[in-house]
C-alpha positions in Angstrom: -49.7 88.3 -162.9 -53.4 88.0 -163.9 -53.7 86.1 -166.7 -56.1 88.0 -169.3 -59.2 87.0 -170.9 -59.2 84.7 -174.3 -61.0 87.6 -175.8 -58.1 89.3 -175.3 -57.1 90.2 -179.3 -53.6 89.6 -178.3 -54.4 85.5 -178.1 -55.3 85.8 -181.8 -52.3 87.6 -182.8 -50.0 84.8 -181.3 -52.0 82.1 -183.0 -52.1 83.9 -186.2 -48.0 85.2 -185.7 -48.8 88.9 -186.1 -47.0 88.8 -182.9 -44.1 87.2 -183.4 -43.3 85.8 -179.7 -41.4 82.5 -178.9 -42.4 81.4 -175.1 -39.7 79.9 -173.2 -42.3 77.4 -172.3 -42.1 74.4 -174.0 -45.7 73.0 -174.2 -46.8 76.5 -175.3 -44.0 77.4 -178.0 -45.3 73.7 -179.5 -48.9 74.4 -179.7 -48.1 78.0 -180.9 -46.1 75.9 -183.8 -48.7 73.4 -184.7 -51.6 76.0 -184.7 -49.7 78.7 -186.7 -49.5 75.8 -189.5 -53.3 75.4 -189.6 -54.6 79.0 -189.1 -51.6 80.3 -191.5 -53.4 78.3 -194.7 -55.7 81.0 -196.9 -58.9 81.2 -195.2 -58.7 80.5 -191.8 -61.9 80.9 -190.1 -62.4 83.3 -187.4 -64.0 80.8 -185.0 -60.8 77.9 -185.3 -58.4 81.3 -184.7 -60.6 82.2 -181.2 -60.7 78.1 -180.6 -56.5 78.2 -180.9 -56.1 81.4 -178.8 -58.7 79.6 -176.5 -56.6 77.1 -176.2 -53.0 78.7 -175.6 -55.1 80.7 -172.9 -56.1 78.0 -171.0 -52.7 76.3 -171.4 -50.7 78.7 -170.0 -53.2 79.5 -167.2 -53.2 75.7 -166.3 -49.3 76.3 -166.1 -49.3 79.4 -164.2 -47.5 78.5 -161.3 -44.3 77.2 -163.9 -41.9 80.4 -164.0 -41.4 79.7 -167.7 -45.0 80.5 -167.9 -44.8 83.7 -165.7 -42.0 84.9 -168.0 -44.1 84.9 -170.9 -47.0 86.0 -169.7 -44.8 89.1 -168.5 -43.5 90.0 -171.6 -46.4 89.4 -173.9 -48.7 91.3 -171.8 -46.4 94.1 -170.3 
C-alpha cells in the first residue's frame, strides 16, 4: 500500500489523538506517545503538529517493508 502524503490531515489527527489509533508497530506507537504529550499542552502550534505528523510519516514509510507497519497503514488509511 502507498503510503500517503504528510499533508495528509489524517497525520495530524494521530499526533493530536483525534484519531485514537494504537499501531502494532512499536517505534511508531512510542513516538505517537511522546508527541501526543507535547502537542496535547494548550496551544500547540500548527507548525510542531505538521513537524510531528512529518515525522510519524516518514517513520513508518522508512519501515514499510515491516508487516507491523503495513498493518497499520491498512487500517488507518482504509
Amino acid at each position: 500500500m502507498q503510503i500517503p502524503p504528510a499533508a495528509h490531515p489524517t497525520w495530524a489527527d494521530l499526533v493530536t489523538g483525534k484519531v485514537k489509533f494504537e499501531p502494532s508497530f512499536l517505534a511508531a506507537r512510542m513516538f505517537i506517545v511522546r508527541v501526543r504529550m507535547e502537542v496535547g499542552k494548550a496551544g500547540a502550534k500548527p507548525e510542531l503538529i505538521r513537524k510531528h505528523a512529518t515525522g510519524l510519516r516518514d517513520l513508518l514509510a522508512q519501515n514499510a517493508d515491516c508487516a507491523s507497519v503495513q498493518q497499520d497503514i491498512a487500517k488507518i488509511f482504509k
